[in-house]
N, CA, C and O of each residue as an XYZ file, in Angstrom:
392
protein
N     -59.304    190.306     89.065
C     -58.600    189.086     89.431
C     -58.332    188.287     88.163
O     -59.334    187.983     87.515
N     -57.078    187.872     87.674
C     -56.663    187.039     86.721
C     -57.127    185.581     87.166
O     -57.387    185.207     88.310
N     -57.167    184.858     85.993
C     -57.528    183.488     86.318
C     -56.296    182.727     87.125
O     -56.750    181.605     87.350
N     -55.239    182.785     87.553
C     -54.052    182.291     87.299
C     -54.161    182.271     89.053
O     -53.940    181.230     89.670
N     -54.553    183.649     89.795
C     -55.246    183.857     90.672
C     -55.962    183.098     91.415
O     -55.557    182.415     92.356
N     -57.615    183.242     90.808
C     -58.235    182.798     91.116
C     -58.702    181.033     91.308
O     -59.446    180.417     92.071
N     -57.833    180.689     90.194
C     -57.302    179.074     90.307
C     -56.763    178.575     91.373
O     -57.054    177.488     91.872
N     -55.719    179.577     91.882
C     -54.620    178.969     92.920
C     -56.017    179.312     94.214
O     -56.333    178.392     94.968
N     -56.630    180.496     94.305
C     -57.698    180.379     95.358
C     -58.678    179.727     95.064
O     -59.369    180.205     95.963
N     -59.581    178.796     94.403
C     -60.675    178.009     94.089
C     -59.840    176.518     94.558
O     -60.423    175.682     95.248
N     -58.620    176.351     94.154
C     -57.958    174.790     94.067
C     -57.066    174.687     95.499
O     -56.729    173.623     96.019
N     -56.788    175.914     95.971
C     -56.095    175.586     97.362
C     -56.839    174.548     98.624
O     -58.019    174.200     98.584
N     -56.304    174.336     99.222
C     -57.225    173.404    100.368
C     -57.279    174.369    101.456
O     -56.417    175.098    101.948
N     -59.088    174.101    101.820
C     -58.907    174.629    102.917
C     -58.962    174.325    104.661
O     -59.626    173.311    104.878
N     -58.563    174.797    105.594
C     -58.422    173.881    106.653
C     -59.245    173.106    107.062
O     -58.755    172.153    107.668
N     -60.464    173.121    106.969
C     -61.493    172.308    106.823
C     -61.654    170.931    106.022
O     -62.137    169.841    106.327
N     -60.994    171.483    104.772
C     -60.721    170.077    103.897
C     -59.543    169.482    104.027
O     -59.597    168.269    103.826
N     -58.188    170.034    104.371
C     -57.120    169.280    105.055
C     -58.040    168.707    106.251
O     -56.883    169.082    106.062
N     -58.465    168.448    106.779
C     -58.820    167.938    108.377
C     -59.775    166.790    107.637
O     -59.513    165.642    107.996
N     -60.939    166.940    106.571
C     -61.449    165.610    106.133
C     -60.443    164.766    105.382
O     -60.186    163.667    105.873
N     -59.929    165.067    104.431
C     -58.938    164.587    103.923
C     -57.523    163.604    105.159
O     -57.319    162.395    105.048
N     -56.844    164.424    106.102
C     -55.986    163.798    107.054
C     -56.804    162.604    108.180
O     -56.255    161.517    108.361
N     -58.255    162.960    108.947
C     -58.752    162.271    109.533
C     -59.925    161.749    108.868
O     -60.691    161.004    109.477
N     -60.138    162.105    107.587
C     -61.355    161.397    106.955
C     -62.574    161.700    108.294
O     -63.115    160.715    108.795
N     -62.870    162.871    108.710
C     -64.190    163.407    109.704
C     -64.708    163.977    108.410
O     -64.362    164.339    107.285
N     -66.098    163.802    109.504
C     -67.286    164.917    108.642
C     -67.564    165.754    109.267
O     -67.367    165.632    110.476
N     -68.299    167.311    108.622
C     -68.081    167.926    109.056
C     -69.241    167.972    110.707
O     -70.084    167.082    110.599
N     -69.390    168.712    111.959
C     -70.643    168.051    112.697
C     -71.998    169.161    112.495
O     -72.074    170.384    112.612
N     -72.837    168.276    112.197
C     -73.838    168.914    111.906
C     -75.104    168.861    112.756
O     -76.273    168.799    112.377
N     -74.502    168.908    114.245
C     -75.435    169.027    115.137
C     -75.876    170.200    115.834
O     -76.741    170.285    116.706
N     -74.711    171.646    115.008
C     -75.079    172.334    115.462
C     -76.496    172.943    115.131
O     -77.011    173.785    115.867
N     -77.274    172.337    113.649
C     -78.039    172.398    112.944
C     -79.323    171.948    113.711
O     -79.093    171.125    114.597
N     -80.530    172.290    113.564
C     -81.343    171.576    114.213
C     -82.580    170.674    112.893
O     -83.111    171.237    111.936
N     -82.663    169.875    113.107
C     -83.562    168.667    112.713
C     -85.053    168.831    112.548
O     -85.727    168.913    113.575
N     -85.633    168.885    111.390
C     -87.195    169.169    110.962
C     -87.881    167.788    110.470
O     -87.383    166.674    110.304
N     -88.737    168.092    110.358
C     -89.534    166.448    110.333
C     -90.501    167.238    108.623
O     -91.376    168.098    108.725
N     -90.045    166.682    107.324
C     -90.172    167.803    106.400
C     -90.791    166.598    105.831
O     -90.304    165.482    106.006
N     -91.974    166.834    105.081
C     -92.834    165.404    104.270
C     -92.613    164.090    104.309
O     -92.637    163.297    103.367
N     -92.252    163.759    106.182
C     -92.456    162.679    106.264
C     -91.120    161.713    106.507
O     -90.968    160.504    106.682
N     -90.081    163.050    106.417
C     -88.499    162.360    106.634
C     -88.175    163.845    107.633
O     -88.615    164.986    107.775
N     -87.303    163.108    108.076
C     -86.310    164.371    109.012
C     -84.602    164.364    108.367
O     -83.724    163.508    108.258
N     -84.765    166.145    107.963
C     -83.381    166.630    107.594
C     -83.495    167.472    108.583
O     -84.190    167.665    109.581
N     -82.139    168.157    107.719
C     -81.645    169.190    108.436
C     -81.675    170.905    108.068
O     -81.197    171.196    106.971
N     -82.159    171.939    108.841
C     -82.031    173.042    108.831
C     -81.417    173.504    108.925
O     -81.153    173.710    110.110
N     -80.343    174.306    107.725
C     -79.119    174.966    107.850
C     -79.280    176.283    107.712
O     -79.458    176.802    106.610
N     -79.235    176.875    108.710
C     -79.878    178.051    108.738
C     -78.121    179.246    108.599
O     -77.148    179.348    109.347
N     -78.528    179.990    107.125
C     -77.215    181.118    106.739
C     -77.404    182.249    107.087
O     -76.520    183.083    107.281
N     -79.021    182.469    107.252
C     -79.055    184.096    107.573
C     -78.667    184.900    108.862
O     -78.597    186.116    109.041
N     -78.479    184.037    109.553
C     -77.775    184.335    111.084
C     -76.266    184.146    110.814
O     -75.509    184.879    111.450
N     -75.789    183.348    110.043
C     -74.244    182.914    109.666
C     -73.674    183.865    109.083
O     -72.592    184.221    109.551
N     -74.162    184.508    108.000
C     -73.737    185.173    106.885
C     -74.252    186.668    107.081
O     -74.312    187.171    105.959
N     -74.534    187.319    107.779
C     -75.398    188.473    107.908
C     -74.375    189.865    107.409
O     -73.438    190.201    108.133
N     -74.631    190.494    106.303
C     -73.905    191.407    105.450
C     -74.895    192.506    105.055
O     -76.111    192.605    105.217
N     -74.216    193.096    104.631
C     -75.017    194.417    103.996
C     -75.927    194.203    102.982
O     -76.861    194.954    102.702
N     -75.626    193.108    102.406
C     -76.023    192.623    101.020
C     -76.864    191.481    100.777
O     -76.459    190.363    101.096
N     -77.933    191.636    100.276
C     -79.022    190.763    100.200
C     -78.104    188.977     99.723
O     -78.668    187.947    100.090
N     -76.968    188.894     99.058
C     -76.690    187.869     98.994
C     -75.054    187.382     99.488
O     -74.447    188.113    100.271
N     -74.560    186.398     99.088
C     -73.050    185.928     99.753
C     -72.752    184.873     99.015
O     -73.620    184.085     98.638
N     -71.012    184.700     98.625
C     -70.744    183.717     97.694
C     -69.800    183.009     98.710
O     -69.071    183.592     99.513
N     -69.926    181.654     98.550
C     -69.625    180.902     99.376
C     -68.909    179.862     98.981
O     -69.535    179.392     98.031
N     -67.745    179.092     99.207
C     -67.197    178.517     98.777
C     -67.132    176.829     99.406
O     -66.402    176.449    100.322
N     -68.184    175.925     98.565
C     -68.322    174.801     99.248
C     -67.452    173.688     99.444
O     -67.049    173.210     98.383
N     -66.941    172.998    100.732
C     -66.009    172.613    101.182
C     -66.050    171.188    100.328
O     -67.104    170.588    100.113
N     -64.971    170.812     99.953
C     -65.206    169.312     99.187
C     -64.814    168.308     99.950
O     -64.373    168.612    101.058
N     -64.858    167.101     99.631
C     -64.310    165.625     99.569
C     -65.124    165.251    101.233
O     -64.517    164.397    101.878
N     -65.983    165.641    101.685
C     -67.374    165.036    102.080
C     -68.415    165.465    101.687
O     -68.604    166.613    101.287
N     -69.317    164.476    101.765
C     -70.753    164.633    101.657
C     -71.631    165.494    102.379
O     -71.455    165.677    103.584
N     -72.793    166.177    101.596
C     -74.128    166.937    102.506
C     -74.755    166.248    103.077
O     -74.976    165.313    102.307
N     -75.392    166.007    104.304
C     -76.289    165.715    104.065
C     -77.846    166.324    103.978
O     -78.024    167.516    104.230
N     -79.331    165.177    103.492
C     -80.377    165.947    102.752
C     -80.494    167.422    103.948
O     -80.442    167.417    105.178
N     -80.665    168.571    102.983
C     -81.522    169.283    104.257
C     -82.056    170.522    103.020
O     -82.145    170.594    101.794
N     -82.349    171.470    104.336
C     -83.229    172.544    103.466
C     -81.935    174.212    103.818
O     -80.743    174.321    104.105
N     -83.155    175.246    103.555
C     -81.767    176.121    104.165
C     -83.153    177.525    103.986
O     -84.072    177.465    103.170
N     -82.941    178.594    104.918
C     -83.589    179.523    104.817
C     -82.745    180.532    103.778
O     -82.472    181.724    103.918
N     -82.551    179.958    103.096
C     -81.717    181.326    101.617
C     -81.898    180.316    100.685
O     -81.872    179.134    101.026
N     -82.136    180.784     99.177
C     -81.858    180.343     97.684
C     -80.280    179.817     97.967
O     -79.381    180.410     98.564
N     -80.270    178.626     97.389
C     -78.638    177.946     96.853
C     -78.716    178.320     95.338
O     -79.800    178.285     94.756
N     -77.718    178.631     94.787
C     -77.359    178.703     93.486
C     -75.776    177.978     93.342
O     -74.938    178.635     93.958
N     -75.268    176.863     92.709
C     -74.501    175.966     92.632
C     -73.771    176.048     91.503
O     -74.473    175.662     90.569
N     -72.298    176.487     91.009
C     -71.849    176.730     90.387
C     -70.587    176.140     90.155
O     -69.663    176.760     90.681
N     -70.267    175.110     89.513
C     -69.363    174.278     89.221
C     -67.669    174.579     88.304
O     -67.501    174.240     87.133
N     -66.734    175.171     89.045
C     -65.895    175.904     88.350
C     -65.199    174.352     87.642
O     -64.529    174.452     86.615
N     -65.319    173.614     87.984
C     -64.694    172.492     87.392
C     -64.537    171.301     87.765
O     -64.380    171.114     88.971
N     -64.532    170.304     86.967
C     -64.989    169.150     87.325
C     -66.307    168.766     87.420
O     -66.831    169.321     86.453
N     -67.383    167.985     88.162
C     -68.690    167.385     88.757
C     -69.014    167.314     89.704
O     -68.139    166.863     90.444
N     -70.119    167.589     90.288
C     -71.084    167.616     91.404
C     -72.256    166.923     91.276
O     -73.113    167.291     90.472
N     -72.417    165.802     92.091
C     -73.529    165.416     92.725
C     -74.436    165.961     93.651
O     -74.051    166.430     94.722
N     -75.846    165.923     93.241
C     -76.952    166.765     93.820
C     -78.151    166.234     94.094
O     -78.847    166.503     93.114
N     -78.685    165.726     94.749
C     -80.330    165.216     95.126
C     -80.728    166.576     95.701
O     -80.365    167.131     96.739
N     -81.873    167.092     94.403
C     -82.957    167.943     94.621
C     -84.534    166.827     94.892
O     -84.951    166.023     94.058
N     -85.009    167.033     95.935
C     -86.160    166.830     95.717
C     -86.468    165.232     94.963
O     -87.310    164.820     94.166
N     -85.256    164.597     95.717
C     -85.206    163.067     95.575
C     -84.768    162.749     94.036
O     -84.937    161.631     93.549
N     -84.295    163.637     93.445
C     -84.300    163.473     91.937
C     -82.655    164.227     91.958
O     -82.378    165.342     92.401
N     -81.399    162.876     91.116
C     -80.366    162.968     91.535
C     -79.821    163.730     90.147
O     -79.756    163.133     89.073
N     -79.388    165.316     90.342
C     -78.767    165.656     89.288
C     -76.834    165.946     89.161
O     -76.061    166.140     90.099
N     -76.624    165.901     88.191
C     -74.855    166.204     88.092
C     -74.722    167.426     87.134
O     -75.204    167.855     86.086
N     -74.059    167.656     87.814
C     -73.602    169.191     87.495
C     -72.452    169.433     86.903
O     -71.656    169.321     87.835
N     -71.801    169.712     85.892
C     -70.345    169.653     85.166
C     -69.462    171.125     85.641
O     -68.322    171.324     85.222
């Protein structure tokens, strides 16, 4: 894949983000269920039922222009910033990502 490519697919919108963007919604995250985790309650986003492949891992392309909110997840996140900045609260400790 040329970059020229992969630009136009990383920077396209996707229907998900046309729909926050046109109605400014978030996305609903009730399909998620709610843990009571040191004393606060997030959320359990559970991928391994979502994502289920041949392959021990999956690259995923995170939806922009709303917010996460805090939660946990039964898989490793690895966060990879093709451009621009990302905001991140790990573990109450707020990092940015370039």
């Amino acid at each position: 894949m040329n970059f020229e490519i992969l630009n136009k697919k990383l920077f396209s919108l996707t229907t998900s983000e046309n729909s926050y963007l046109k109605y400014k919604t978030s996305p609903n995250y009730t399909e998620h269920s709610i843990i009571n985790l040191a004393g606060k309650e997030v959320f359990a986003f559970s991928y391994k039922k979502s994502h289920q492949s041949t392959t021990p891992f999956f690259i995923r392309k995170q939806s922009r222009f709303v917010p996460v909110p805090e939660h946990f997840t039964d898989v490793i996140e690895i966060n990879y910033v093709y451009n621009g900045q990302s905001k991140h609260k790990v573990n109450g400790k707020e990092i940015l990502l370039n």
